[in-house]
C-alpha angles and dihedrals in degrees: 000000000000136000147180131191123204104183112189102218149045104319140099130243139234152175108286091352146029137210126233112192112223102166137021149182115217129206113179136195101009119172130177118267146096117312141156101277116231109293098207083065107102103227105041097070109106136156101210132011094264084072089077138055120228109238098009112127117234108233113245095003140099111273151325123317112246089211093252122113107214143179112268121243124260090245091063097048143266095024086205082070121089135213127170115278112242136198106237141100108323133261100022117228117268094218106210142116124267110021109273111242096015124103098258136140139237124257089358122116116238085224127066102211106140094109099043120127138222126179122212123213115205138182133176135188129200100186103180086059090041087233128125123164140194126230079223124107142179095264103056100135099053102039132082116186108254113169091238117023094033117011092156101062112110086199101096138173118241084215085056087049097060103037091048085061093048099251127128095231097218091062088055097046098052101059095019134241149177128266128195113221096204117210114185116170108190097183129185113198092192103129095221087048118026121160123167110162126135113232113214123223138174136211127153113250103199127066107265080197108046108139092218124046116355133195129008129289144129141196128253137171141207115217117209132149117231119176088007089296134111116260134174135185106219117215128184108201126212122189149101131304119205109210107199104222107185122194129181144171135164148192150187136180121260131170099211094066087040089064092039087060098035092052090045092061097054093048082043095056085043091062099042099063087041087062093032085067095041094059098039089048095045121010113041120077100245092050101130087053087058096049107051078049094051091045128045114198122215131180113257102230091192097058111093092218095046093227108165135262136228119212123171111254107240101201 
């Protein structure tokens, strides 16, 4: 099965899926040198120099301490508080949304991204039948996918996707997740009635409840040199990932497994009243009651010594 993705906005593609970035946190003009480390980090507070230790990392932060305990930035918070000085890229993130100083609102996404499109293009192949089929049609350029007036279409909203799947789309896109594009093509090759068409569903992939880490994002930089000396931007980006989940199955109409079957299932009901009496005769507890029901004896008038006979009973 092949498939290709074409996402218009801001996002990055990728094989079986693509991003669309929804939130961020930006931290510009960052250089390498000596700064105050994240005070909401556990084990950079101190009070003198002697509180850290020159050249020991801090766990989960940005860098090395320098061995100085220094006031914190404006920019991180009370600046009477201290926090061990590191060597790192400076200044460090202040990892918080939103972005702290900046008129932004809470629990709203910095990018509107809810009626973006993106458009799916999708082949099969079923080569024992020698069929394939395409999601494109004539009328691509007219038509958006909607469940009810047009579920063919391969042209969807990122906001549809989604809602089919039961989720607000501001929330998502605040904090980030993961969303499945399902593609299931159910196809009968039968000529008089042939039917090959995918169906699309939604569902959300990743936990909207998980206690650490929600959501999806990830960290980038851009690299430029300003004064002859390295600089980056940092971005953590918040957003969406599509992840692309194709399904298929096919069938067509032939008589040869139509007689295996059919033959099976005869050999098979043989069999079964051949074990049925085999049980009932000789496994269960009331067996002798079911077998003076199952025979009927009878005398023999022809046998000289009049011994009994047995005969089935064909009731």
């Amino acid at each position: 099965m092949g498939m290709e993705k074409r996402a218009r906005g801001m996002g990055e593609q990728e094989t079986g899926a693509f991003f669309v970035m929804t939130n961020m946190i930006i931290t510009p003009d960052q250089t390498q040198g000596a700064c105050p480390e994240d005070p909401d980090l556990h084990d950079v507070r101190c009070t003198n120099d002697s509180d850290c230790k020159a050249m020991e990392p801090v766990e989960y932060g940005h860098g090395v301490k320098t061995g100085k305990c220094v006031n914190i930035s404006a920019a991180q918070g009370d600046p009477h508080k201290k926090v061990c000085e590191i060597y790192a890229w400076c200044p460090v993130e202040v990892d918080q949304l939103p972005m702290p100083h900046f008129n932004l609102t809470e629990g709203v996404p910095l990018l509107e991204t809810e009626n973006f499109t993106v458009l799916i293009k999708n082949s099969v192949q079923f080569p024992k039948f020698q069929e394939s089929g395409r999601n494109i049609h004539s009328d691509l350029k007219k038509c958006v996918y909607d469940p009810d007036k047009d579920p063919n279409c391969p042209i969807i909203k990122l906001g549809t996707i989604v809602k089919q799947a039961g989720e607000d789309y501001n929330t998502l896109a605040y904090n980030g997740g993961v969303m499945a594009i399902i593609i299931n093509w159910d196809c009968d090759f039968d000529p008089l009635s042939y039917s090959c068409q995918p169906k699309y569903s939604f569902r959300r992939l990743d936990d909207a409840e998980a206690p650490i880490a929600p959501g999806y994002n990830f960290r980038y930089a851009r690299f430029y040199e300003k004064g002859g000396k390295l600089h980056r931007t940092l971005f953590k980006a918040y957003g969406i990932r599509y992840v692309v989940m194709v399904y298929g199955q096919g069938g067509k109409f032939s008589i040869v497994p139509l007689l295996v079957n059919l033959g099976s299932g005869l050999a098979l009901l043989s069999i079964a009243t051949v074990l049925c009496d085999v049980v009932v005769l000789y496994v269960v507890r009331r067996k002798s009651y079911y077998r003076e029901k199952k025979y009927q004896y009878v005398n023999d008038p022809d046998s000289e010594k009049g011994s009994l006979l047995h005969t089935e009973d064909k009731k």
